[in-house]
C-alpha positions as CSV (number, residue, x, y, z in Angstrom):
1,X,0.0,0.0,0.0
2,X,1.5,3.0,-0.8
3,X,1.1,5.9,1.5
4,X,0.3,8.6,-1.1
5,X,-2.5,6.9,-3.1
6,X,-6.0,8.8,-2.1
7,X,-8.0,6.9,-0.3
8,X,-12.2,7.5,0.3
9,X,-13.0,8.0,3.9
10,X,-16.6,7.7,5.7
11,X,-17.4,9.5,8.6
12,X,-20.8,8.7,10.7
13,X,-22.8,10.7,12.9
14,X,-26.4,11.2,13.9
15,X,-26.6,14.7,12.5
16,X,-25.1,17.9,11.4
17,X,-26.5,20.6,13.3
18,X,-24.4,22.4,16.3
19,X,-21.3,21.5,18.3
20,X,-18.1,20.6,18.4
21,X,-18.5,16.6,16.8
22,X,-20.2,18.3,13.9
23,X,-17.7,21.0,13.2
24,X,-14.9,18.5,14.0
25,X,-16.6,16.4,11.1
26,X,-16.6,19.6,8.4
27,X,-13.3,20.6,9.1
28,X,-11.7,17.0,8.6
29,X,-13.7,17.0,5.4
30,X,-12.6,20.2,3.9
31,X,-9.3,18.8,4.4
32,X,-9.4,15.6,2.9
33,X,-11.0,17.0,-0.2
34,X,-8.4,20.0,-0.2
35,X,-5.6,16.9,-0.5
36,X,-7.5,15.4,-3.6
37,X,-9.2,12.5,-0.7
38,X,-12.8,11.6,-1.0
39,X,-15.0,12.5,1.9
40,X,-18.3,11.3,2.2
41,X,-20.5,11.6,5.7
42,X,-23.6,10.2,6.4
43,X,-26.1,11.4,8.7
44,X,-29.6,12.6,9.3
45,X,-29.0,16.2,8.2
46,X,-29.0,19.5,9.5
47,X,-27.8,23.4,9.0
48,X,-23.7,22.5,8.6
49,X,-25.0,20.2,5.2
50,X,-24.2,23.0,2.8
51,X,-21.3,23.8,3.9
52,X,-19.9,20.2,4.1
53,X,-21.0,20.3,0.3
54,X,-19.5,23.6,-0.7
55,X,-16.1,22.6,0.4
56,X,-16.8,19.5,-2.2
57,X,-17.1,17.1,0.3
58,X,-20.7,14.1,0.3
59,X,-23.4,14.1,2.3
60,X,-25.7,10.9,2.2
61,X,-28.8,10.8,5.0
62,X,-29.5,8.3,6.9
63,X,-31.0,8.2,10.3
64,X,-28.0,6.0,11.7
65,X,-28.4,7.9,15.1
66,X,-32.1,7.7,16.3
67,X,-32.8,5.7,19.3
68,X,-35.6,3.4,17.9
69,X,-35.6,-0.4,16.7
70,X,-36.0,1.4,12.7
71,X,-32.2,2.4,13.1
72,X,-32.0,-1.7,12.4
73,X,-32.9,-1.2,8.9
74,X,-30.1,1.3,8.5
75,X,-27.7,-1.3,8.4
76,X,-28.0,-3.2,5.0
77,X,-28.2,0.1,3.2
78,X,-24.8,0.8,4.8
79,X,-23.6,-2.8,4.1
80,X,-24.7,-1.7,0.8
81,X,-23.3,1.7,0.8
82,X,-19.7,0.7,1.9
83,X,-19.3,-1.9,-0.7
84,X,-20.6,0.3,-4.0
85,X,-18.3,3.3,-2.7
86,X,-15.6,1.6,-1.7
87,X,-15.1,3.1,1.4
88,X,-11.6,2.7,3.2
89,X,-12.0,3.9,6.4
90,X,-15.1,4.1,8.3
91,X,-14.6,7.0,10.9
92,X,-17.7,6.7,14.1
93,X,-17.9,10.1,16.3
94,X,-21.2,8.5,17.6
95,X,-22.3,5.5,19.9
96,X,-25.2,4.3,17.7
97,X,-23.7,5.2,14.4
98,X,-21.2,3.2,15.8
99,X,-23.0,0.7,16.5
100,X,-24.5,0.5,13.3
101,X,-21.0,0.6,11.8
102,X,-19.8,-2.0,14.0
103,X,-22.7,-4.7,12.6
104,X,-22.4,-3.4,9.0
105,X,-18.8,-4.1,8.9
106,X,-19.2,-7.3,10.2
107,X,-20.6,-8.6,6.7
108,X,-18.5,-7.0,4.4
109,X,-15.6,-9.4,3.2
110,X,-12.5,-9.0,5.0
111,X,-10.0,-8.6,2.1
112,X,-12.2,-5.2,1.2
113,X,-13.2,-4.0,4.7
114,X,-12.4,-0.9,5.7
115,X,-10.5,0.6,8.3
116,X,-12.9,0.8,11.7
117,X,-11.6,3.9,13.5
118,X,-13.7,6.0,16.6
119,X,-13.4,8.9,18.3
120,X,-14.0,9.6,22.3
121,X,-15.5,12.7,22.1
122,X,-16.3,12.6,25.6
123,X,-16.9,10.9,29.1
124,X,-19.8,8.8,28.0
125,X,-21.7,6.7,30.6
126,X,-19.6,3.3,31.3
127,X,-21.4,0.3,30.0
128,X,-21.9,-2.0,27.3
129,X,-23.6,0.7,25.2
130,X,-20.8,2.9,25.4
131,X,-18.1,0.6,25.0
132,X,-18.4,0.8,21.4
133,X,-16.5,3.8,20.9
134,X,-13.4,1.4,22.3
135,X,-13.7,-1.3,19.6
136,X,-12.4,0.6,16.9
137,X,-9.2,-0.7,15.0
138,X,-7.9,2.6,15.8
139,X,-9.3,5.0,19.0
140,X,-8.9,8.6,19.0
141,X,-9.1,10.4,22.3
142,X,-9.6,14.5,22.1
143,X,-7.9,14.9,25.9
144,X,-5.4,13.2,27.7
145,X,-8.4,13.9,30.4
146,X,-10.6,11.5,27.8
147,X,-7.4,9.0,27.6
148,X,-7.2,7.9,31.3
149,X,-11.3,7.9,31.3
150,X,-10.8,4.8,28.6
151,X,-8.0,3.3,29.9
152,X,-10.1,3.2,33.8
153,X,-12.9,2.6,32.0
154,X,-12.7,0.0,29.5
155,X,-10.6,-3.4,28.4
156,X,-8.4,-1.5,25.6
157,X,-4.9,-2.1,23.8
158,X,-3.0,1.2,25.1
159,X,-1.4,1.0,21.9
160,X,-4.8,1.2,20.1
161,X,-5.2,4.6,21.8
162,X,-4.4,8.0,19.5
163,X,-4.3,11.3,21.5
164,X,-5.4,14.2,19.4
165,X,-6.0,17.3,20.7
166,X,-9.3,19.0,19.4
167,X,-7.6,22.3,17.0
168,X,-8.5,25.8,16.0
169,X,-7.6,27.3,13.1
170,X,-4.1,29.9,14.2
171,X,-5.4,32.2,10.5
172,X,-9.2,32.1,11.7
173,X,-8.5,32.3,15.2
174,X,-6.0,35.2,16.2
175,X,-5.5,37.6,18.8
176,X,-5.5,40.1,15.6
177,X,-9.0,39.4,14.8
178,X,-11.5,42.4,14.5
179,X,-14.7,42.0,13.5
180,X,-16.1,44.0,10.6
181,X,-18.0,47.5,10.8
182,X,-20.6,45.8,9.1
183,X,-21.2,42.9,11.6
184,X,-20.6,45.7,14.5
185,X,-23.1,47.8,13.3
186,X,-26.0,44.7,12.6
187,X,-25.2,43.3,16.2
188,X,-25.7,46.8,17.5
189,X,-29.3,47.3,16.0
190,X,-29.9,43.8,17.5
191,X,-28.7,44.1,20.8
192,X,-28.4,48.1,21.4
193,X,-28.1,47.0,25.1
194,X,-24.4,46.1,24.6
195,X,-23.6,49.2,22.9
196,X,-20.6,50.9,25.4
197,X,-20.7,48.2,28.1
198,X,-18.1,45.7,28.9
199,X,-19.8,42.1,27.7
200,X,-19.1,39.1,29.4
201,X,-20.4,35.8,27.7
202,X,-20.8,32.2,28.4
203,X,-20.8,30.1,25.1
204,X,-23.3,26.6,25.8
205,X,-25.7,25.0,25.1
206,X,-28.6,25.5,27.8
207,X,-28.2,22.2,29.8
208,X,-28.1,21.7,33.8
209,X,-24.5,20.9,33.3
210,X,-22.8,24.0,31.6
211,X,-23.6,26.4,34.5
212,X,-25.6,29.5,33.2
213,X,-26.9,29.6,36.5
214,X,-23.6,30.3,37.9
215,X,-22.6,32.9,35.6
216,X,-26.1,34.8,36.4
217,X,-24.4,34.4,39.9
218,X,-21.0,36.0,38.7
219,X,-22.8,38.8,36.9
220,X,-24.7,40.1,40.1
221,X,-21.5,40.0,42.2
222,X,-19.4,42.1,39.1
223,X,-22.2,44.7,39.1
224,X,-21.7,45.5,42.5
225,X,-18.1,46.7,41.4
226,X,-18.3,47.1,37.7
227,X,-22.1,48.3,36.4
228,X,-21.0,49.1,33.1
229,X,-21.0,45.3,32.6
230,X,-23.3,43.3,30.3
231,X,-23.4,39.0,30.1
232,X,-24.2,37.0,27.2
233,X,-25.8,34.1,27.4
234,X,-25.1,31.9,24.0
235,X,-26.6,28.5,22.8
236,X,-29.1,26.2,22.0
237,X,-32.5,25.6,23.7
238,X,-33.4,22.2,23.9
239,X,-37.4,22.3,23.2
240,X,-38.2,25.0,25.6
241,X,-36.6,23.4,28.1
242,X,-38.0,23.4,31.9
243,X,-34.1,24.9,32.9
244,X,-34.3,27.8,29.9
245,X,-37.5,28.9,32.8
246,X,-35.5,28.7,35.6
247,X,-32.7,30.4,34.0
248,X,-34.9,33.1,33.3
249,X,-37.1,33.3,36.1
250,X,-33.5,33.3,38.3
251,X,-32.3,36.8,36.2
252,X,-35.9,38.2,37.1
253,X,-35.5,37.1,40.6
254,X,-32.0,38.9,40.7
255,X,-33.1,42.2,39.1
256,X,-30.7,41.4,36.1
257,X,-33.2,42.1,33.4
258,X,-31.5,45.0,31.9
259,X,-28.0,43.0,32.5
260,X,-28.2,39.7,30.7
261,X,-29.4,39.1,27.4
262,X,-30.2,35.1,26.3
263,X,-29.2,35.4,22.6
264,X,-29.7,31.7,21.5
265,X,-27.8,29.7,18.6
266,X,-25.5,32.0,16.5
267,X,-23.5,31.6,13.9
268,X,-21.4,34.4,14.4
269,X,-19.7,33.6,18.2
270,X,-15.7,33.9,16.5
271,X,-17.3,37.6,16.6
272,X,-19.2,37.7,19.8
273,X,-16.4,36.8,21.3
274,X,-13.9,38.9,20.2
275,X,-15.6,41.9,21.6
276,X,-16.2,40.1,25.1
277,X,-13.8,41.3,27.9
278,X,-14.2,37.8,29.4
279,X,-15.2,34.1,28.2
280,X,-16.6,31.7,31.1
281,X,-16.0,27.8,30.8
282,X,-18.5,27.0,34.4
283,X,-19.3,23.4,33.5
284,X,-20.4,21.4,36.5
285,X,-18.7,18.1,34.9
286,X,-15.7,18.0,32.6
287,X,-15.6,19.1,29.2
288,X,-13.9,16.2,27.1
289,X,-12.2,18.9,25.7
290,X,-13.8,22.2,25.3
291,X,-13.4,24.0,21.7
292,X,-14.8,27.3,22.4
293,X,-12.7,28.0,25.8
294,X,-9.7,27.2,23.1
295,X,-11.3,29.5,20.5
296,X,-11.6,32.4,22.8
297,X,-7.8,32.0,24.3
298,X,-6.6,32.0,20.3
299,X,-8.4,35.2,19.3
300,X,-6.9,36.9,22.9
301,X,-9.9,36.8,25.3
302,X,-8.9,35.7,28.6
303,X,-11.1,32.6,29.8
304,X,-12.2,32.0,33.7
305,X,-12.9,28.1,34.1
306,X,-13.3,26.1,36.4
307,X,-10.2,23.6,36.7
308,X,-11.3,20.5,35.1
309,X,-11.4,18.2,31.9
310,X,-10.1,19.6,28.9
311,X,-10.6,23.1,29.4
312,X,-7.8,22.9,32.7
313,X,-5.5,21.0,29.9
314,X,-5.7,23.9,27.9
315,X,-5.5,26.9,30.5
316,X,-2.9,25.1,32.2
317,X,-0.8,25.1,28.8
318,X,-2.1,29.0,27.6
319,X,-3.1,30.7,30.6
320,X,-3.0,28.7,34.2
321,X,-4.2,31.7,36.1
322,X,-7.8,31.2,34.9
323,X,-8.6,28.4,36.6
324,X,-10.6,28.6,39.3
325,X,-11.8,25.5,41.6
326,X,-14.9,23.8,40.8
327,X,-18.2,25.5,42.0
328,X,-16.4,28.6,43.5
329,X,-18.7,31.5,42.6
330,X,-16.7,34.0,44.5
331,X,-13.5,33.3,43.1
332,X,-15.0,33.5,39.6
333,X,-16.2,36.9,40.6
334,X,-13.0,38.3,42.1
335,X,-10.6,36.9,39.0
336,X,-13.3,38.7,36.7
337,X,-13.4,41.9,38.7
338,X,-9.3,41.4,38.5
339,X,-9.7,41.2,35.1
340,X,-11.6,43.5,34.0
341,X,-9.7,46.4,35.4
342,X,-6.5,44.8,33.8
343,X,-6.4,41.6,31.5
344,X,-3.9,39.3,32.0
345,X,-1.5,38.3,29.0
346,X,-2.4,35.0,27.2
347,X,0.1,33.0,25.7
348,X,0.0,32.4,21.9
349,X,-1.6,29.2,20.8
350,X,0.8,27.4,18.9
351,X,-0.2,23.6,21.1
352,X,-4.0,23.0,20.5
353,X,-4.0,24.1,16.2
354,X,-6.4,22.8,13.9
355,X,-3.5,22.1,11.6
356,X,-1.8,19.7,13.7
357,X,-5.2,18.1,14.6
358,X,-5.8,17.3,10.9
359,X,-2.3,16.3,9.9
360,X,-3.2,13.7,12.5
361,X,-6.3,12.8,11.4
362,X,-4.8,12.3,8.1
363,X,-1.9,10.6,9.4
364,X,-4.2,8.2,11.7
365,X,-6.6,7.1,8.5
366,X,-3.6,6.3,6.3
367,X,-1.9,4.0,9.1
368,X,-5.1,1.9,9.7
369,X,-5.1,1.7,5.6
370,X,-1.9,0.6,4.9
371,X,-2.1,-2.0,7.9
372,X,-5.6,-3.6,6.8
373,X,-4.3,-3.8,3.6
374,X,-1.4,-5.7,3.9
C-alpha cells in the first residue's frame, strides 16, 4: 500500500447541526478534499450540510443515530453503501452510528473491509452501550483527560489509543482578529443593550451541566463593582426546556433584566467573542475537551474556568491563572473583577492548532489503511 495513493474516507454521525462533533466532522472534510481524498458523511441532516457540500465534500442521509428499533434497517443500506463506494475507512464520532457501523462491517468481506476507527468525544456513561467507541481498529481520544477515562474505563490495547487534541484554526483564530463594521453595526441594531458596556459571555448549550446559573451568579457580584457590565448568554435551547424557565425566572428574581441578554444559537460567536472582555467555561462536569474556551484563548480573550477536563488541559498550557476551583462562585467573581480592570496576558496558541489536529487525522486514517491492507 502506498502511503500517497487517495483513499475514500466515511465519517458517521447522527446529525449535522451544532457543536463541536459536527464542526470537528466539516473541518476534517474540507481537508481531505483539499488533498485530492474523497469525503463522504452520512447522517440525518441539518444546517452545517451546505457547507460540508461547498467545500466538495458528500453528504448521504440516513438516520443511523435515532434511538428506535427502525435504526435496524439502516444497516444493509450501509452494508450496501460501503461496498458500492468503496469506502476505506469508516470514521464513528457517535455510539449508535457506531453501533451501526460496528454490525455493518461485520458482513462485508475481510479482504475489502475498511478501516474501523472512533473517536471519544467525551466521558460517555460506562457500560456495554458505550463501549463501542473502544472497539475501533484505531481510538482517537480529544484529551489526555478522555485517555485515562478509557484506559479506567474499558478493556483497551493502550497502543490502540491515538491522542489528538481537538484544534482551532491559528489564520481564523488570532489575537488580531477584529470583527467588521458591518457585523458591529447589525449586532448593535440587534442588541443596542451592549452598545458601550463591557460584555461578558458564556458560550453553551442550555443544559443543567454548563452552569448558566452560575454565571447569572457571577454577573450580580461584578455589578456591584463594575455596572458598566453586560453578560451574554449563547446557545441552544433544547425544546423550551424546563431549565431555559429557571434560567430566566433566576435573572428576574436577581433584578438582572437590563443586564443579561439570552441570545440563542449563532452563527457568528468567533465575533461575539472577540468583543467580550471575558469568556466563562462553568461546566459542573468536565468538558472532554472544550473548543470554544480554546477558540476564545486564540483570538486573545482571557477565559475563567473552572479547573477541570479539557478546558484545565488547555488553560494550564495558555493561561494557568484562569482556573478557578470547581463551583467557587466567588473566586470567579473576584478573577473577573481582577480582570476586568486589567487583562492578564495570554500565551499564543501554537499547542491545541487545527492544523496539527488534521495532519493527524490524516496521518491516523492512512496508518489503519496501509495496515488492513497488507
Amino acid at each position: 500500500m502506498v502511503l500517497n495513493k487517495k483513499i475514500t474516507v466515511l465519517q458517521v454521525l447522527p446529525d449535522l447541526n451544532s457543536g463541536g462533533v459536527e464542526k470537528g466532522t466539516v473541518e476534517v472534510n474540507k481537508f481531505l478534499t483539499k488533498k485530492g481524498h474523497r469525503s463522504i458523511v452520512i447522517s440525518n441532516g441539518g444546517r452545517m450540510v451546505d457547507e460540508l457540500i461547498n467545500d466538495k465534500g458528500e453528504h448521504y442521509k440516513l438516520a443511523v443515530g435515532k434511538k428506535n428499533f427502525l435504526t435496524l434497517f439502516t444497516i444493509p443500506k450501509l452494508i450496501s453503501f460501503i461496498k458500492i463506494n468503496k469506502i476505506d475507512v469508516v470514521h464513528a464520532r457517535s455510539r449508535l452510528p457506531a453501533w451501526v457501523c460496528y454490525f455493518a462491517l461485520r458482513f462485508v468481506e475481510k479482504n475489502t473491509r475498511p478501516a474501523f476507527i472512533t473517536t471519544f468525544h467525551g466521558a460517555y456513561s460506562v457500560n456495554k452501550y458505550s463501549g463501542i467507541m473502544a472497539k475501533g481498529d484505531m481510538v482517537i481520544v480529544v484529551s489526555k483527560t478522555i485517555k485515562k477515562y478509557v484506559l479506567k474505563n474499558y478493556k483497551v490495547d493502550k497502543k490502540k489509543l491515538f491522542l489528538n487534541y481537538r484544534g482551532v484554526s491559528k489564520i481564523e483564530f488570532s489575537p488580531k482578529y477584529v470583527p467588521s463594521k458591518k457585523w458591529l453595526i447589525k449586532w448593535y441594531e440587534e442588541f443596542p443593550q451592549t452598545k458601550e458596556k463591557i460584555i461578558l459571555t458564556i458560550p453553551a448549550r442550555i443544559t443543567r451541566i454548563k452552569g448558566q446559573d452560575h454565571f447569572i451568579k457571577v454577573v450580580d457580584k461584578i455589578l456591584k463593582k463594575y455596572p458598566n457590565i453586560h453578560g451574554l448568554i449563547i446557545g441552544d435551547e433544547k425544546n423550551k426546556s424546563k431549565y431555559m424557565k429557571e434560567l430566566t425566572d433566576q435573572v428576574k428574581r436577581y433584578g438582572l433584566d437590563a443586564n443579561i441578554t439570552f441570545v440563542g444559537h449563532r452563527k457568528d460567536l468567533k465575533q461575539i467573542m472577540s468583543i467580550s472582555r471575558l469568556v466563562f467555561s462553568l461546566t459542573k462536569v468536565p468538558e472532554a475537551f472544550g473548543r470554544i474556551s480554546l477558540e476564545s484563548l486564540s483570538l486573545g480573550v482571557p477565559v475563567i474556568a473552572y479547573s477541570h477536563g479539557g478546558v484545565k488541559e488547555q488553560l494550564s498550557e495558555l493561561l494557568p491563572e484562569g482556573l478557578v476551583s470547581i463551583g467557587n462562585i466567588n473566586n470567579v467573581a473576584k478573577l473577573a473583577c481582577k480582570w476586568i480592570n486589567k487583562p492578564p496576558v495570554i500565551k499564543r496558541n501554537n499547542y491545541f492548532t487545527l492544523e496539527k489536529m488534521l495532519e493527524n487525522t490524516l496521518k491516523i486514517y492512512k496508518k489503519m489503511v496501509k495496515k488492513i491492507k497488507k
